[in-house]
N, C-alpha and C positions, 0 to 999 in steps of 0.2 A: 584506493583500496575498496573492493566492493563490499567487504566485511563491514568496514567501517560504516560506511556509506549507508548500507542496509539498516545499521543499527540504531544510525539516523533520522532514516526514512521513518523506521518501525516504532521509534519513544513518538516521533511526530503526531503519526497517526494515532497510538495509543492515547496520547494526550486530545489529538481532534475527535475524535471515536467516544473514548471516555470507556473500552473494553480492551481487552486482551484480542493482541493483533500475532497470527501465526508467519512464520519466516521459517522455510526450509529451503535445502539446494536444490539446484535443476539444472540440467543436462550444461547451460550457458552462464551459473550464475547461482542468483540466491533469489527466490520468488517470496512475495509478502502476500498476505490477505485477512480478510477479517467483512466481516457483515456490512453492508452499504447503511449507509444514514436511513429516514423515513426520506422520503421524497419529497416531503414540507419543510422539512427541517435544514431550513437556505443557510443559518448560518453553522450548523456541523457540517453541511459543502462544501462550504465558503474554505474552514479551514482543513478540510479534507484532501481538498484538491490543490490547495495551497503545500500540503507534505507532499502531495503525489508529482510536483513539481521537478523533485528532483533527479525521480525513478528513470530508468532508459524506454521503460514502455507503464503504459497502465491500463487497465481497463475497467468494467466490471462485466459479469455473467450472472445467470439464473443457476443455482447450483440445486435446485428443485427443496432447498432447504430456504430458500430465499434471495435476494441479493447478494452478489458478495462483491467485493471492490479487489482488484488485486495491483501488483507494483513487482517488476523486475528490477535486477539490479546485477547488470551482465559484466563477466570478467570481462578486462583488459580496455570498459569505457567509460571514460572521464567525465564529467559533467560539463 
């Protein structure tokens, strides 16, 4: 269930983050994101990347607000 899944992903992060992580749907699913760590900061990474683990895709981009980290979570695939 990618609902589930998402919901998952997103306490994960919440908790690696230590902020409030956004989850809305997209064309294929349900898309996550939230602020990227500082770039020092090896062990909020560590367990960053550790949630991101689960996702179908992840990345992060410059959204000219800053970092942002993001995590899909596509109908109809499994982990």
């Amino acid at each position: 269930m990618p609902a589930r899944r998402a919901a998952e992903i997103r306490a994960a992060l919440e908790d690696a983050l230590g902020t409030a992580v956004d989850a809305f749907p997209s064309p294929r699913g349900i898309r996550i994101s939230a602020p990227a760590p500082a770039s020092d900061d090896w062990d909020r990474w560590r367990k960053t990347i550790e949630a991101l683990r689960d996702a179908d895709a992840w990345g992060s981009s410059d959204t000219g607000e800053g970092p942002q980290i993001w995590a899909t979570v596509e109908d109809g695939v499994s982990p």
